[in-house]
C-alpha positions, 0 to 999 in steps of 0.5 A: 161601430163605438159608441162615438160613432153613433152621431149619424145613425138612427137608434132604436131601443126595442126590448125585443127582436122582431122580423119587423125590425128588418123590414121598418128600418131597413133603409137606414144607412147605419144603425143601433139596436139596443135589446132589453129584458123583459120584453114581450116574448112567448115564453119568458126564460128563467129568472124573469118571473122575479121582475113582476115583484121588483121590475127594475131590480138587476137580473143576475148574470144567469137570467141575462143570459137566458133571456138572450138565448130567449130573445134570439131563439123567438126571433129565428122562429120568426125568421122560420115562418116569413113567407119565402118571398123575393122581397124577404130574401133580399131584405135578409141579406141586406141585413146579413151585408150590414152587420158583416160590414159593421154598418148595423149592430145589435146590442144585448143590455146587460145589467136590468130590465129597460122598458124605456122604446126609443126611435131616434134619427138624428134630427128627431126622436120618437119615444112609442108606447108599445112594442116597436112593429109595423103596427106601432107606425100604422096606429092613426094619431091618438091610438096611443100616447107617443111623444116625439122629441127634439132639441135638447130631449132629442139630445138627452134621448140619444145621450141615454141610448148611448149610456145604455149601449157601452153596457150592452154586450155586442151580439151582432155575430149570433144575429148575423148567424142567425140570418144567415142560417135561415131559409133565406141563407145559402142553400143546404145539401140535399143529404143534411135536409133529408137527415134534418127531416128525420131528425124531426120526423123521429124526434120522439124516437130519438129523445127515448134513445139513451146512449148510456143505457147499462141494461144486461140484455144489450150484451146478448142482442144483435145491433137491429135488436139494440136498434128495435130496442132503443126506438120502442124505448122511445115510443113507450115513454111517450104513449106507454105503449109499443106495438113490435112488429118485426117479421117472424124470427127475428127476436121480438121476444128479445126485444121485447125481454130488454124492454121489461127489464129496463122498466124494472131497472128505472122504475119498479114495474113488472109485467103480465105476459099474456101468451099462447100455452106454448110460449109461456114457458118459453117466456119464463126462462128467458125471465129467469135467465135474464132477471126480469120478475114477470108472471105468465098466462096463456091466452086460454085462462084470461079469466085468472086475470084478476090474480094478477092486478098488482102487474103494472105491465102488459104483454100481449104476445101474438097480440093479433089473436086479441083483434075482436071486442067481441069476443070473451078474451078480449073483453077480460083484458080490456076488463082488467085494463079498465077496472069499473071502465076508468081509464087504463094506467097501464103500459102495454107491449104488443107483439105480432108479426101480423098485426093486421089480418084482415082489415085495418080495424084488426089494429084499431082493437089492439091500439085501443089497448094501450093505456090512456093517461100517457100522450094521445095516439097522434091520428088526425080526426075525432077519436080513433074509430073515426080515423081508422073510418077514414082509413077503410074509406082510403082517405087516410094512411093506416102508416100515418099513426104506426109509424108513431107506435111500431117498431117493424123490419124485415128480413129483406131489411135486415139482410140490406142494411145489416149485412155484418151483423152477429147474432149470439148463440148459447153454448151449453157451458154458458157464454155466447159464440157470435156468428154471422146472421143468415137467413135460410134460401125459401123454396116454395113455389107451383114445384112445392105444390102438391096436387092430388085429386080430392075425388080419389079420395071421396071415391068417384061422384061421392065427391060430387055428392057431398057438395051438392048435400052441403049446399042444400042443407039447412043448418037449422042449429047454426041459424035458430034466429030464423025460426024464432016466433015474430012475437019473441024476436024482440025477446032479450034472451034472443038478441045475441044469437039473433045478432049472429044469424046467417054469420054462425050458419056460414061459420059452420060451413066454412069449417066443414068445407075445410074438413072435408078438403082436409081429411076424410077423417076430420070430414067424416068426425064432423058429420058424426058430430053433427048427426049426434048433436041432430038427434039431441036437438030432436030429442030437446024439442020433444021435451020442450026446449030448445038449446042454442049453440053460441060459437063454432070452433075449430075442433068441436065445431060449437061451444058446449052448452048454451041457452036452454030456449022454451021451444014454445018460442020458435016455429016448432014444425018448421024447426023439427022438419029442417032437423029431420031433413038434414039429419036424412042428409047426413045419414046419407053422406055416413052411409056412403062414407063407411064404404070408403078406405084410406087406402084410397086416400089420393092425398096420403098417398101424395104425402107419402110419395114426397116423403120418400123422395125428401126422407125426413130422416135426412130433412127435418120435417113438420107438418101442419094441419088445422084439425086435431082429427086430421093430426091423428090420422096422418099420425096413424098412417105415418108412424112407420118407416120416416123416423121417429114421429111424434103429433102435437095438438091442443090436447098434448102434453109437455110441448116444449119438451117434444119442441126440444126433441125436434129442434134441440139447438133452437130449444136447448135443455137449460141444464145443457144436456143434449137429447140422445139422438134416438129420441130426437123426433124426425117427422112431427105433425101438429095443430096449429098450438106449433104455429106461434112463437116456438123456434124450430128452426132446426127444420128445413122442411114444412108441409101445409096439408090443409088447403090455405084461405088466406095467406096470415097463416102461413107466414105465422107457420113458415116464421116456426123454421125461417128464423134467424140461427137457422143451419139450413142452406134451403127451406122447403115450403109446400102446400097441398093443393085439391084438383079434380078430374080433368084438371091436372093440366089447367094452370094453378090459379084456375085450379084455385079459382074453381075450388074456391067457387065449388066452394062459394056456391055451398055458402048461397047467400051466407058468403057475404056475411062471413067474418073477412078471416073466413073469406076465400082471399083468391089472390092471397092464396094464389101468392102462396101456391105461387111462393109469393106470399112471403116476398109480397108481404115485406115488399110492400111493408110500409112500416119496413120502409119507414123503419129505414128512415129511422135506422138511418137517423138513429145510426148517426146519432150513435156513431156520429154525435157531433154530425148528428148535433150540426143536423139537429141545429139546422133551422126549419124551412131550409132549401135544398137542390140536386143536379137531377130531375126528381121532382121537388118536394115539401115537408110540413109538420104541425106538431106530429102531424105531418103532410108531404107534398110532391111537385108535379109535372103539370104544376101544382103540388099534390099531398102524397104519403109520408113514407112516400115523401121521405123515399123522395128526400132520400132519393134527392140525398143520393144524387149531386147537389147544386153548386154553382152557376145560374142553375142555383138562383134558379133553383132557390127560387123555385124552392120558395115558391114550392115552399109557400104552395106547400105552406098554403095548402098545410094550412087548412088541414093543419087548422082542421087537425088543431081543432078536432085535438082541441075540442073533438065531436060528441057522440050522443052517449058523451052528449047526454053525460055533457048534459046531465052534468050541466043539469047538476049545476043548479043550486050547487055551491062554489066548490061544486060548480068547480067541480062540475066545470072540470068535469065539463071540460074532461068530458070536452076535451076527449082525452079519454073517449074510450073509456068515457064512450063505454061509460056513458054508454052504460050510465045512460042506459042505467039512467044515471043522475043525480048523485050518483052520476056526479061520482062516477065523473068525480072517479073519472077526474083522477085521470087529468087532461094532459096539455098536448102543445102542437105549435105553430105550423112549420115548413120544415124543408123543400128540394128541388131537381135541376128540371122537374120530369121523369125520375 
């Protein structure tokens, strides 16, 4: 249309484009559209800023451009977020057919701003006063002053529109393309909504992937490190911090190397590695190797932490052993993270195979070691630990917030999507060979289980005995709280032992119920410990004090020292009785004991017998036990006739060198000498100090001698010898399994289930009260026995499954950029379908918040996991698209009105999770600093006030909870006022409130089947 042929078409000049343009005008039969700066838009683009100075000065060509690219991209967000309709879907097209014939235009005007409104038809103008909306032509009269113009000004009207459209360029095109390519345009393939989803659903990820990065370490990881590198890349910049939880063996120390070395390379920091004994070393050569400036403590000397506070970098390698406040190594790092409980500043590397041991609060503790000051964790709800209630009530998903910080594949992942994959190994000239990845076959299943009659070992109705005196004893060391006078019970000295009751009692017997099914040698070890430390009690009460045990361990069974108690506090008669009681008891069971020999020991025997028939001479064999006695006396007895065989325990020395003699290609000697073959070690028994960390993959034998309570273990111990760079065709997994008399035919699960009550009716009341990891877990152990464990562990792997997804986008990225971009410039709201009769599904996002909804067979939509939905779209990626015929009209329609239902039922949840982002709960102790600060504002000058309103508003905010929570729970407890709590809030403001932008709500994408049903 020229600008001569405008005499019959209704002029309009708008300064923006609005979605109701299209529904005011869309009878006119042609029209011009005339688009101007400054407009009202949301965020003005580059340049505009100037025109608050100079309002009709000429904006230079860069400015004019950016605010068209302003103008369109704020008018597809509209187009993003009108309500799938019939009605707007046909208006949309409408549009699209008169600007393809030329019956409408829209113009961009080039030269300066124009704040002149103008609706001119050819018999009259209207010059409003306001933006031009549906609202403009429902104000009632007088709202507004609006002239309306005809004759000559009606003339003139027009003459202008026309002087300012031959100075306009012509963007009906991009208007056109942008109609077009809304939801209301032709629909898109399932394959390109599904990668579209992705794109957004990993969009963090993806930014974080840098293409171009040069680091040293790519050159020696194999593509799923690269993969896992490049997505913890990504998540670190944005949380500072990553949680890599790939599966035993398959290099997340690697990964996790790369990613330190690319945070010295782009930024100078260096990290702390905080790791097993064992591991340490292993960490410091590849530091060496690979040019990485870190330091490296173990787990057992955290009270050393603060030589290293110039670190800038944490690495908490085997990170699940750091899943309890309560204990002591885990309240030094939180201590050194949080120096004077400010808020950490921090990144922070988690590395666990297991992150979750036993409940869903075990990640919650390590989560909360990720630093503060970088973008919030994305969970909905008040603060982390009402997320993670919400998880343990079963209304929320644990995957909802992983998937936004871990980093986890399978081996079964691994084995589907990267099945020409190479993975280098050293030579000792230097270089690396690449060869292909494989995995050992497992064998582990009841043909590996190896029973034994635990009462041959005991000797016959010893057995019997020792369970009945183990549950009618006292454990009055293990429960001091029960003997303490009720007038002390409120004693300060006696509210952490007290706290700990029945939980320590039921500790201890735990440990000697796993001892006595260990070994006769452990059992008999414990019992003369605990009679020696009988006698010491007696003694301490006779001299008037009591001393009281704060922890059982492993090996020693409590902790040395403790509190030293004035008996004067406790009910001595009662106190002295129980002691005396069961130091009879086990003065009993020793008595019994001395009679027995090992040459009766039922389960040595058994041992032996596998040995022979599996030499380990021609199998390279570990053994785990839990307890350093047990080691010893298998070491004893096994010394001679398999090989060269050596222990390790917490107590070895050098244990990467014995690490070397046993697995020497999975530990080669850095000066590249090989271990003579008479030194290398055949049969090596160990603790579990071997069962994190250490490749010993050499191996193909692996022999678990101590009945199992939970399966974590033994994926920890199984991960030292199913690694990748394993020689091996087969692994061999078995497990010791006690049955007695009568039982040899019963199946394994009733075998188990009646050890395990044998064992309950020990504990009484104390099984209830027990930590979750001391729990019996029958079906998790049963999978072991059974060899299940290990499959059921990464089948139902939900971050395994998201990892997929996000390979999947993360591939296309690298390999097909230009694909990636066409995906990635895909409007919201898009309609797919496929010629199959899976159901429709939705995704909606607010921000990283996201929610998935299914159709259902019955009507109505329900809200079903993320990965769940991603599974669905991918699922409707593989089948035929939808092409043509009555089918596609059909579909269309019944993706809009999905698409709406999902939108409606988005909606509240996505208002609920904005305002617990915005200005989430106080606790009492938040409340009460909330309040003391208010109180500071009386008679304060202007620059305090100030002060005390930013404070307000950090304390509001709840950016910072962890750390304020433990704050203010001390300041209150202290009574802090005044001055002195105005500091300590002044401290806290170094850390400022980070403006997290969620956005509006957003339909991302519906597909549809041809017929909803069965799959």
């Amino acid at each position: 249309m020229s600008t001569g042929s405008m005499d019959g078409a209704t002029l309009v000049s708008a300064g923006e484009l609005r979605t109701d343009v299209l529904e005011i005008f869309q009878a006119e039969a042609r029209m011009e559209l005339l688009l101007s700066a400054p407009g009202l838009l949301a965020q003005p683009p580059h340049g505009h800023a100037a025109l608050a100075k100079e309002p009709h000065a000429a904006l230079p060509a860069k400015a004019t451009h950016a605010h068209r690219q302003a103008l369109l991209e704020a008018f597809g967000g509209q187009l993003d977020g009108l309500p799938q309709t019939t009605e707007w879907e046909s208006r949309i097209g409408e549009w699209v057919r008169k600007l393809s014939a030329a019956e409408a235009r829209v113009l961009h005007h080039q030269p300066g701003p124009l704040f002149s409104r103008l609706i001119s038809r050819p018999t009259s103008s209207l010059v409003p006063m306001g933006p031009i909306t549906r609202g403009t032509l429902l104000r009632p009269p007088g709202a507004e002053l609006e002239l309306t113009l005809t004759g000559a000004m009606h003339e003139r009207a027009r003459e202008w529109f026309r002087l300012r459209a031959a100075e306009s360029e012509d963007i009906s095109k991009e208007v056109q393309a942008l109609l077009e390519n809304s939801w209301a345009g032709g629909m898109i393939g399932a394959e390109d909504l599904y990668l579209k989803v992705l794109s957004e659903f990993f969009l963090e990820m993806l930014q974080g992937a840098d293409l171009t990065d040069s680091n040293p370490l790519l050159d020696v990881m194999t593509t799923f490190q690269r993969a896992a590198y490049q997505q913890a890349k990504g998540i670190l910049r944005r949380f500072g911090g990553v949680f890599l939880a790939d599966v035993v063996g398959l290099g997340k120390t690697y990964i996790a190397m790369a990613l330190l070395r690319y945070l010295q390379d782009t930024m100078d920091r260096h990290a702390l590695v905080i790791a097993p004994p064992t591991v340490c070393p292993t960490w410091q050569a590849l530091a060496d190797d690979f040019g990485v400036n870190l330091r490296t403590l173990s787990h057992g000397k955290l009270e050393d932490l603060p030589k290293y506070s110039q670190r800038q970098v944490l690495v908490v390698d085997e990170s699940h052993n750091f899943r309890n406040p309560a204990t002591r190594r885990y309240e030094r790092i939180w201590e050194w993270l949080h120096p004077n409980n400010v808020p950490s500043r921090r990144q922070v590397l988690l590395l666990s195979a297991t992150p979750q041991n036993n409940s869903p609060r075990d990640v919650m503790q390590q989560l909360k070691l990720f630093p503060e000051n970088f973008t919030r964790l994305p969970f909905p709800g008040e603060s982390l630990e009402d997320y993670f209630k919400a998880v343990e009530a079963g209304k929320e998903s644990l995957t909802n917030v992983l998937q936004h910080v871990v980093v986890r594949r399978t081996r079964r992942f691994i084995q589907n999507h990267y099945r020409d994959a190479k993975l280098p190994v050293k030579r000792p000239a230097g270089g690396y060979d690449w060869v292909p990845i494989r995995f050992p076959k497992r064998v582990s299943g009841p043909e590996q289980c190896l029973r034994y009659r635990i009462e041959d070992t005991y000797g016959t109705g010893l057995y019997e005995r020792i369970i009945q005196v183990l549950g009618s004893m006292e454990y009055p060391l293990y429960g001091l709280a029960a003997y303490v006078l009720e007038m002390h019970r409120d004693d300060s000295r006696m509210v952490g032992f007290r706290q700990a009751g029945q939980s320590l009692r039921g500790l201890f017997k735990v440990l000697l119920l796993k001892r006595l099914e260990s070994s006769e040698a452990a059992f008999r070890a414990s019992l003369e410990r605990l009679r020696t430390r009988l006698r010491r009690s007696l003694s301490n009460l006779q001299e008037g004090f009591v001393l009281v045990v704060a922890e059982v361990e492993d090996e020693g069974e409590s902790t040395p020292g403790g509190d030293q108690m004035p008996s004067g506090m406790f009910h001595v008669d009662r106190l002295r009785n129980a002691l005396t009681a069961d130091l009879d008891r086990v003065d009993e069971l020793l008595g019994a004991m001395h009679q027995q020999t090992s040459a009766a020991d039922a389960k040595l025997a058994r041992l032996r017998a596998y040995l022979a028939a599996r030499p380990p001479g021609e199998h390279r064999t570990l053994i785990f036990t839990q307890f350093t006695d047990t080691a010893e006396f298998l070491h004893a007895h096994l010394e001679q006739g398999h090989g060269v065989v050596e222990m390790v325990t917490g107590s070895s020395g050098n244990v990467r060198r014995i690490a070397q003699r046993f697995a020497p290609r999975a530990n080669p000697v850095r000066d590249g000498s090989a271990v003579p073959k008479g030194e290398q070690i055949d049969l090596l028994i160990s603790t579990d100090v071997l069962s994190e960390g250490i490749n010993l993959q050499d191996a193909d034998t692996l022999i678990n001698y101590d009945l199992h309570w939970n399966p974590v273990r033994l994926i920890q111990r199984a991960g030292r010898i199913d690694r990748l760079g394993s020689l091996n065709e087969e692994i061999h997994i078995s497990s010791f399994l006690p049955e007695r008399a009568l039982e040899s035919n019963l199946g394994l699960e009733q075998v188990l289930r009646r050890r395990i009550q044998e064992f309950l009716k020990v504990f009484g009341e104390d099984s209830h009260i027990l930590p979750l990891e001391e729990r019996p877990d029958v079906d998790g152990v049963l999978d072991i026995y059974a060899g299940m464990a290990l499959e059921k562990a990464e089948a139902q792997d939900e971050m395994d499954a998201l990892g997929r997804h996000a390979e999947r986008i993360l591939t296309i990225q690298q390999t097909e950029p230009a694909r990636y971009a066409r995906i990635r410039a895909l409007r919201p709201g898009r309609r797919a379908a496929t010629q199959s009769r899976l159901p429709g599904v939705v995704a909606t996002r607010l921000g990283w918040y996201w929610a998935f909804w299914r159709e259902q067979d019955e009507g109505g939509m329900e809200r079903i996991a993320d990965v769940a939905g991603l599974d669905l779209l991918f699922n409707h990626s593989q089948k035929t698209d939808v092409q043509e015929g009555e089918w596609v009209v059909r579909c269309r329609q019944r993706a809009s009105l999905l698409a709406e239902e999902g939108r409606r039922l988005f909606s509240s949840l996505a208002e609920n999770v904005r305002a617990q982002r915005q200005k989430p709960a106080l606790n009492i102790n938040e409340e009460w600093v909330l309040s003391s600060v208010d109180a500071l504002r009386k008679g304060s000058d202007e620059a305090r006030l100030a002060t005390l309103e930013a404070m307000r508003q950090w304390i509001l905010a709840g950016q910072y909870k962890p750390s304020l929570r433990l704050a203010a729970a001390r300041w209150r407890k202290e009574q802090l006022m005044g001055e002195a709590l105005f500091q300590q809030m002044e401290a806290m403001l170094r850390f400022p409130l980070k403006n997290e932008v969620l956005g509006d709500e957003e339909m991302v994408g519906v597909v549809v089947g041809e017929d909803p049903g069965e799959a």
